[in-house]
C-alpha positions in Angstrom: 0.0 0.0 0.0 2.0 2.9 -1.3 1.3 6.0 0.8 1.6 9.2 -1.8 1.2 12.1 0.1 0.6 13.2 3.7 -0.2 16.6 5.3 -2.6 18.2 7.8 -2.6 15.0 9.6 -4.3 12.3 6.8 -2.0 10.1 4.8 -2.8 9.2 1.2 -2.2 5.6 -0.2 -3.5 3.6 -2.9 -3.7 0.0 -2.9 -1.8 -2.7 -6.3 -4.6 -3.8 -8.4 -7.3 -1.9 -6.8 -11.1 -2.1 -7.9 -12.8 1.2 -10.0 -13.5 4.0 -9.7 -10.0 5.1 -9.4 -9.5 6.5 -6.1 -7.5 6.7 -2.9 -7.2 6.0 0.8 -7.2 8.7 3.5 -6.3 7.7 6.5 -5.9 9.5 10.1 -5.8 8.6 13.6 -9.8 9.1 13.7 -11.1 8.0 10.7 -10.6 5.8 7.1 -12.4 7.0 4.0 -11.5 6.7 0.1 -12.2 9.4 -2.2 -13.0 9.1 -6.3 -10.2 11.0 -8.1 -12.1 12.0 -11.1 -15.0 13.3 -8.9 -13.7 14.2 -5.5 -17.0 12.2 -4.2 -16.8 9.8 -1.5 -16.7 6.3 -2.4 -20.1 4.4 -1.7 -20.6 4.2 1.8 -17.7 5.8 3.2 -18.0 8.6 5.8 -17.1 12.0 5.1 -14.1 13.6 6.6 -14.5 16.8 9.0 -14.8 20.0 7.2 -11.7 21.3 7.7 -9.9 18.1 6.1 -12.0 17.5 3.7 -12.0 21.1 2.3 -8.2 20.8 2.4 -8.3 17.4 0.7 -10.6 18.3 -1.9 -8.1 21.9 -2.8 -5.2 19.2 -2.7 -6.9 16.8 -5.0 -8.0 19.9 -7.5 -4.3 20.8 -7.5 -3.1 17.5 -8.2 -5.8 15.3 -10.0 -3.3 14.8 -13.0 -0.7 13.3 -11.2 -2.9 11.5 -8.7 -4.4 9.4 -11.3 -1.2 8.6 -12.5 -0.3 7.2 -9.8 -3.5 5.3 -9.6 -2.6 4.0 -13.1 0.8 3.3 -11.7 -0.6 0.7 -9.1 -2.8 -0.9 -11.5 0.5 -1.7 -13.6 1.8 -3.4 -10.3 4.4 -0.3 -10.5 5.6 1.9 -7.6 3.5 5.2 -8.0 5.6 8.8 -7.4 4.4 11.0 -4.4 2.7 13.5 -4.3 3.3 17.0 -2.7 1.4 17.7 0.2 -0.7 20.7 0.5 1.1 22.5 2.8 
């Protein structure tokens, strides 16, 4: 499970050979979520994140969709994915 990012707390990671919608992993000491790349929607049945993190999470994935999915793509090729810069 390659983490690609961490900042304000949540860690990023995406998962080899993961099932669609592409998407990715938040993690923090409180909570577990996974967010659609393409979207920014929570995957089905997941809990939203407090308002602060998820506002910051969604202006990190606007910024970085591009390379995000990449590294999504990345996975799905069984190949080690780059990181991502945090937010702040």
């Amino acid at each position: 499970m390659p983490r690609i990012s961490n900042f304000g707390g949540m860690t990023m990671v995406l998962y080899y050979n993961d099932h669609d919608p592409p998407h990715f992993h938040v993690f923090d000491a409180e909570f577990e979520t996974r967010i659609e790349i393409k979207t920014g929607e929570y995957c089905k049945g997941d809990e939203p994140l407090p308002r602060s993190k998820e506002r910051d999470l969604l202006r990190w994935l606007e910024t970085w969709r591009d390379a995000i999915l990449e590294a999504w793509n990345a996975c799905r090729d069984e190949e080690v994915p780059s990181k991502i810069p945090p937010l702040y």
